[in-house]
C-alpha positions, 0 to 999 in steps of 0.5 A: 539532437539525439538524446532521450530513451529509445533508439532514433529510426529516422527524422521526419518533418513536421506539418504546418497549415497556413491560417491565411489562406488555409493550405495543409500540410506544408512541411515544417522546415522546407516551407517556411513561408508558405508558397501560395500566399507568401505568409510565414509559418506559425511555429506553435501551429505546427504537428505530427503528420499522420501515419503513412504520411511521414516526409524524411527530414535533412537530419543536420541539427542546428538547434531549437528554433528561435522566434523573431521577436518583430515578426514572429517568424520562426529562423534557424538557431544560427541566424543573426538576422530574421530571414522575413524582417531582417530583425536582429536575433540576439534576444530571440526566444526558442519556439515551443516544443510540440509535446504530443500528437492530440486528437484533431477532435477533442473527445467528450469524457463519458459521462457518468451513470446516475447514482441511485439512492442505495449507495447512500443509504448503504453509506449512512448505515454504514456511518450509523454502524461505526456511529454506534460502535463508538457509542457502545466503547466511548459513552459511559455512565457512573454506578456504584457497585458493591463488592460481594466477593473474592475469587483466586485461581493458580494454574502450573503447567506439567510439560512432557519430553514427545516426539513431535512431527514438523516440516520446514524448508531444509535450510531452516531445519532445527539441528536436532531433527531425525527421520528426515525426509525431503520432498520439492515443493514450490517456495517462490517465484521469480521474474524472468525477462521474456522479450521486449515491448516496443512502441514508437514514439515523436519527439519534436526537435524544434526546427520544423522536424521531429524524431521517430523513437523506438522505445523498448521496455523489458517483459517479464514472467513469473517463473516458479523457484522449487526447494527442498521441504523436509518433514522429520521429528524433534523431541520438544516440551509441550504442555500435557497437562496443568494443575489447579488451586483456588480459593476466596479472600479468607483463603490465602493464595497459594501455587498448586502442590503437584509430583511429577511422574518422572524427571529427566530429558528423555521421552516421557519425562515431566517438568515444571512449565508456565504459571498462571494466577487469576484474581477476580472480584465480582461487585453487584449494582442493586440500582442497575440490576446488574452483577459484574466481575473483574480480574485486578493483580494481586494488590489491588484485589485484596484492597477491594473490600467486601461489602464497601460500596464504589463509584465505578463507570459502565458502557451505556450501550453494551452495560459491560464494566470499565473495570479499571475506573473502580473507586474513581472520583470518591 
């Protein structure tokens, strides 16, 4: 029985003590019956000797042993008959296995230091705060708003062709970078193997001896990876300046005029980047006393009309707009 991890450094009896006449000590396989008072072993009383204490074992292997089903006794795996009774084995079961050394005293777990009463305190606050919070998102009420007025705002980035300074790892630098430098900095680690951690382990064999197991796991260290970080410059758009239009509802609207301070692909040239459109409506609450404003697209912003009154739902707590539930419910 060689099986399992580790490599086997010897094969050891197991110990036994006789609960008749309480002799200790006796050895798994030689003694079978105990040899002051004649009584057989019990094979689920058996143990792990103590360190220091260990017996070399015949190493020849049989199998697990197996319980006379009359008597109790425990017989090698090849018996056909209880050595103690005479019985007959062929429906004997195996013994149990040993699974681990315990401690011949159980050990008390700790226990655990009184709480006081700040850690529920500081758990009700807490609740209390996440309480709140849903509160402030979740609990609303309906108002009716009037609409007072229309605002709008176009915006078009000018982009400019610059120089710009950027690093990254060389390998992932773009192909159109130039004034490249390279310098070698750490960009991971690395698990190397350091050697082994071994301990001994017990494995029971079932007949009254037991396995002594070297089992080795493999140690690690993190050991830094260096590449090469390059710093260089690329020729990029980026936005240097934007130009504005806006206006109310009876203005209708339309993107900013602008000239562009040169056109091309070199330094210094200029060109047309993102658009940016804001429609805002602002609606007052006499009953409230409140004053809100409220970005919609395009369409539904001129479909507000001003002066017209709207159901419209706010926080309780926070007072702030649902601006998406305007003219819910009429």
């Amino acid at each position: 029985m060689s099986d399992g991890p580790g490599r086997v450094v010897g094969v050891y009896e197991m110990f036994w003590d006789c609960a008749f006449c309480d002799t200790k000590a006796l050895l798994g396989k030689t003694n079978r019956f105990c040899p002051n008072c004649g009584a057989p072993q019990d094979p689920a009383k058996r143990y792990f000797p103590p360190e220091g204490k260990l017996i070399a074992a015949n190493t020849a292997y049989d199998g697990v042993d197996v319980a006379c089903p009359a008597c109790q006794t425990p017989n090698g795996a090849k018996a056909n008959n209880c050595k103690h009774c005479g019985s007959p084995l062929n429906e004997a079961a195996k013994v149990a296995l040993v699974g681990a050394a315990v401690p011949a005293k159980p050990v008390a777990p700790p226990v655990p230091p009184k709480k006081g009463i700040w850690p529920w305190v500081l758990g009700a606050g807490a609740l209390l705060l996440v309480a709140g919070l849903t509160v402030s998102l979740v609990w609303k009420k309906k108002v009716t708003v009037t609409v007072e007025g229309h605002a709008w705002s176009r915006v078009i980035d000018i982009e400019e062709k610059r120089v710009v300074g950027e690093s990254s790892w060389c390998d992932a630098m773009p192909g159109d970078a130039y004034a490249v430098s390279k310098r070698r900095e750490q960009r991971s680690t690395k698990q190397v193997a350091d050697g082994q951690t071994c301990s001994m382990q017990k494995k029971d064999r079932g007949d009254g001896t037991f396995e002594q197991r070297e089992v080795c796991t493999t140690k690690y260290r993190s050991e830094p990876v260096y590449d090469d970080k390059c710093s260089y410059n690329v020729d990029r758009w980026r936005a240097a300046r934007s130009v504005r239009a806006g206006g109310a509802l009876a203005n209708v609207p339309a993107w900013p005029k602008f000239s562009l301070g040169r056109v091309g692909d070199s330094i210094g040239c200029e060109r047309e980047g993102a658009h940016h459109e804001t429609y805002t409506v602002t609606m007052s609450s006499p009953k409230e006393k409140q004053t809100y404003s409220c970005d919609y697209d395009e369409g539904r912003w001129k479909g507000l009309v001003e002066g017209s009154q709207y159901p419209m739902k706010v926080r309780m707590v926070t007072g702030g707009a649902d601006c998406d539930s305007i003219g819910q419910g009429e």
